[in-house]
C-alpha positions as CSV (number, residue, x, y, z in Angstrom):
1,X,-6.2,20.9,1.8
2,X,-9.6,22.6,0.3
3,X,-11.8,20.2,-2.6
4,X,-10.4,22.5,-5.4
5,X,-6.7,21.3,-4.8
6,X,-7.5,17.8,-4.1
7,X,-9.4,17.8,-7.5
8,X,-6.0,19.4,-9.6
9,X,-4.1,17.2,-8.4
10,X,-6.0,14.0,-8.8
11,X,-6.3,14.8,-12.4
12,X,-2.5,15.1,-12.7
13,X,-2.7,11.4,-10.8
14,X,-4.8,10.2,-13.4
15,X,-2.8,11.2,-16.4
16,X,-0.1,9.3,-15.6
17,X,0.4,6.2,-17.3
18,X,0.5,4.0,-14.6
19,X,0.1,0.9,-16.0
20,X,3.5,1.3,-18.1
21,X,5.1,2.6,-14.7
22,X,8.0,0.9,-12.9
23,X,6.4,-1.2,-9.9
24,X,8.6,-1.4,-6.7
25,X,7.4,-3.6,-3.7
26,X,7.6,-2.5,0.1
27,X,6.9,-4.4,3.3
28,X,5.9,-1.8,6.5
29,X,6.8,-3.0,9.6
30,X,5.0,-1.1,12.8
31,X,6.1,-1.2,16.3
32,X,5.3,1.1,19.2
33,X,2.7,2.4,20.9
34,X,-0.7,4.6,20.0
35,X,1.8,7.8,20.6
36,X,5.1,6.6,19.7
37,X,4.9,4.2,16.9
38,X,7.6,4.0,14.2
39,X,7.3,2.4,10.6
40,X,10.1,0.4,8.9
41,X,9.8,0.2,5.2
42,X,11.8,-3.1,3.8
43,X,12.1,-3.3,-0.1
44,X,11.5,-6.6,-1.6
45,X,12.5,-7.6,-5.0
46,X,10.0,-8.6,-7.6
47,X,10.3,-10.0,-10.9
48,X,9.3,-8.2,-13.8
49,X,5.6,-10.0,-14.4
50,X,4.9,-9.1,-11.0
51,X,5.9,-6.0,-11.4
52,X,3.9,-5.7,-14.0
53,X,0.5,-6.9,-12.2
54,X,1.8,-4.4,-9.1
55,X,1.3,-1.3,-11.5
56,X,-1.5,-2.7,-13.2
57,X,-3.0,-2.7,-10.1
58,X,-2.8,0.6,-8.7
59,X,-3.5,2.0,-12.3
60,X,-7.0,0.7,-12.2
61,X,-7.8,2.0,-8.5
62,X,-7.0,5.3,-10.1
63,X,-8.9,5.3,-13.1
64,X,-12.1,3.9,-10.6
65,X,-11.7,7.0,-8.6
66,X,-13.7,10.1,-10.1
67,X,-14.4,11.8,-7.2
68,X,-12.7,13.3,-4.2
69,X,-13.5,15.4,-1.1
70,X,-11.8,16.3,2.2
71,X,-11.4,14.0,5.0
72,X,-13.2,14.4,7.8
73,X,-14.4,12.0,10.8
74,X,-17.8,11.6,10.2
75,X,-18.1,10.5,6.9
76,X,-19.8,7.3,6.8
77,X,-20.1,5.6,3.6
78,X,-17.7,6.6,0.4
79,X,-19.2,6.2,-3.3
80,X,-17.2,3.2,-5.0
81,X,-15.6,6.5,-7.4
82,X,-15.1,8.3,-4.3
83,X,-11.7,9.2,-2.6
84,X,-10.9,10.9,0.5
85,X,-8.5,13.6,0.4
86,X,-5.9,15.0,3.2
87,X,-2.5,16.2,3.1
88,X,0.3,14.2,3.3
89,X,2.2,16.6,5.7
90,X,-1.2,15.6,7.9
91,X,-0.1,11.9,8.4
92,X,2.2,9.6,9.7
93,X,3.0,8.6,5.5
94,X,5.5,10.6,5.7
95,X,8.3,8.8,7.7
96,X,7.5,5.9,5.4
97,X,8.0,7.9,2.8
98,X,11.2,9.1,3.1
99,X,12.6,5.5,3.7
100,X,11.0,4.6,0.3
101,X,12.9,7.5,-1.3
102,X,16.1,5.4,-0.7
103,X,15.0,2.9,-3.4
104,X,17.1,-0.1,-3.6
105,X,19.5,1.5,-1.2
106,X,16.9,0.8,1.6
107,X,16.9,-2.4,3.9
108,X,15.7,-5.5,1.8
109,X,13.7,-8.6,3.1
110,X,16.1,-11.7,2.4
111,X,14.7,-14.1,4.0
112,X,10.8,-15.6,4.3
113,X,10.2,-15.4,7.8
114,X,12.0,-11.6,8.0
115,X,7.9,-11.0,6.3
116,X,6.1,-12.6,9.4
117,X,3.8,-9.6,11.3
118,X,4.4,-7.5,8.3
119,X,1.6,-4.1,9.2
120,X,1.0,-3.3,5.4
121,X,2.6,-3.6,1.7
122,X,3.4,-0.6,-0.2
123,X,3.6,-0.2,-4.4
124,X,5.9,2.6,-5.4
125,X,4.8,3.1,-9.3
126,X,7.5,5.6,-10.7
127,X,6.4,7.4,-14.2
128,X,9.0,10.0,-15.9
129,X,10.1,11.1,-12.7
130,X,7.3,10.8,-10.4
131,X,6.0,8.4,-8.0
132,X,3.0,7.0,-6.5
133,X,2.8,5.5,-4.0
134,X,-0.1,2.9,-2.6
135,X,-0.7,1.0,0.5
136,X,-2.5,-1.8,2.0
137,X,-3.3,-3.3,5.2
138,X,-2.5,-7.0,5.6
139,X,-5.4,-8.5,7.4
140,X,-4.5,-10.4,10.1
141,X,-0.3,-10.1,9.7
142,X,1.7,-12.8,7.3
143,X,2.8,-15.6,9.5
144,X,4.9,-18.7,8.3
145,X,3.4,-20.2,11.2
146,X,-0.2,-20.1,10.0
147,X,0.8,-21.7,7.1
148,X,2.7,-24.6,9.0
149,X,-1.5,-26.5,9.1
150,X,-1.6,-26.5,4.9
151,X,-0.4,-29.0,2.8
152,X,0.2,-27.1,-0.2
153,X,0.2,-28.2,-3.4
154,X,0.9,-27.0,-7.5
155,X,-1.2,-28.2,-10.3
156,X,1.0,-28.7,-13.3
157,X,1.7,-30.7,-16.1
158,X,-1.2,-32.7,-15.5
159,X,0.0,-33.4,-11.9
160,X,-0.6,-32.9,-8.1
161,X,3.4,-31.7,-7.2
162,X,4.5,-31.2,-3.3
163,X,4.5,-27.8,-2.9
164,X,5.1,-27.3,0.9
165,X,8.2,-26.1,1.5
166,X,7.2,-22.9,-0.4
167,X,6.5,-19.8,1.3
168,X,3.4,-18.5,0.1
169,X,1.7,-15.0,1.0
170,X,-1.1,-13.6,-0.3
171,X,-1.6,-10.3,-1.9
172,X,-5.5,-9.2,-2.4
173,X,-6.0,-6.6,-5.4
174,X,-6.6,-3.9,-3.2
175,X,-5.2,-0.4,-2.1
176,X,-6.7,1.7,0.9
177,X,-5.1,4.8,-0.1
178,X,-2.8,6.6,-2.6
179,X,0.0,9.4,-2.4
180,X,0.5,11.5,-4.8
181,X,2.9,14.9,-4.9
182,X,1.5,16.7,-1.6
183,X,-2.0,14.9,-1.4
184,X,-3.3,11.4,-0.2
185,X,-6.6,10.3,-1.5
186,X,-8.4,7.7,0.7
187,X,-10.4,4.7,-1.2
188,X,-11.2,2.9,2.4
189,X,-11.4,5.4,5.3
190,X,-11.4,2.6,8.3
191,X,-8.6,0.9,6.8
192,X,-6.8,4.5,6.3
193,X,-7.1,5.2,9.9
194,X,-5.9,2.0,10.9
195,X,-2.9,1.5,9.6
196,X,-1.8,4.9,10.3
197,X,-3.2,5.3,13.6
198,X,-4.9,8.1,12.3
199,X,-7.9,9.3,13.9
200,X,-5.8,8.1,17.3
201,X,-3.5,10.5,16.4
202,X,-5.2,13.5,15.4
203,X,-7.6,13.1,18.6
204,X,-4.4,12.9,20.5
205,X,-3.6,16.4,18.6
């Protein structure tokens, strides 16, 4: 995909309204081997004012992002405005998504500890008909079991309340890359890579 492409349709990305979009919420699981791996997405309900941060979110990683140019392997640094652009058809995204196209018809995480050694989470932001679609890598994997050496507690009404038996997971306001129709612009290239195996890949290739 040459820089003339990659520019169109970022500019089609950022005209979308995404922060008045429709915010879905996917866990990736990733299992396998460098060579066979296989991705799992698992929708995960959110309430509306979540939702609502979800799509705020990916809106502002957009507007940041005023420049774009091909991937390659050798690029070093990015600009803070600067995306990376390849094709989707070029990546392993496309596996995940096709599950995500099942909306709520996909598997769903029920239960807490069905979200321990999650890979990455995924934001589906739908606007008149078209989606986009952002992922990040969890750092480390969520783990129930990490959390099992905090005592946590809620500040409210004035007072310290017991909040342990609470699952909590954190999500940081940050998105390594964004699909959009046929392209995928890159806003961190090692992270990129990583959770898609990608350079791996394409050296195997």
């Amino acid at each position: 995909m040459n820089e003339s492409e990659l520019r169109r349709i970022l500019q089609n990305l950022k005209r979308l309204r995404l922060a008045r979009g429709r915010a879905t919420f996917w866990i990736i699981k990733r299992t396998g081997k460098p060579g066979a791996l296989e991705y799992q997405a698992l929708f995960v309900n959110t309430e509306p004012h979540l939702q609502r941060k979800l799509a705020h979110i990916v809106s502002g990683v957009v507007e940041a992002a005023t420049q774009v140019r091909p991937y390659d392997f050798f690029t070093a640094d990015q600009e803070e405005d600067e995306a990376l652009g390849v094709a989707v058809a070029d990546t392993d995204f496309e596996s995940i998504q096709a599950q995500v196209d099942q909306g709520t018809a996909a598997p769903k995480i029920n239960h807490p500890d069905e979200l321990n050694d999650s890979w990455a989470y995924l934001i589906d932001v739908e606007v008149g008909g078209q989606h986009v679609r952002a992922m990040h890598k969890i750092v480390g994997g969520w783990s129930l079991k990490k959390q099992s050496l905090l005592l946590r507690v809620l500040f409210q009404n004035a007072t310290l309340l017991d909040n342990e038996d609470a699952p909590v997971f954190q999500l940081e306001k940050k998105i390594d890359f964004v699909a959009f129709g046929d392209a995928l612009f890159i806003l961190d290239k090692s992270k990129f890579e990583s959770v898609l195996n990608f350079r791996a890949g394409m050296e195997q290739k």
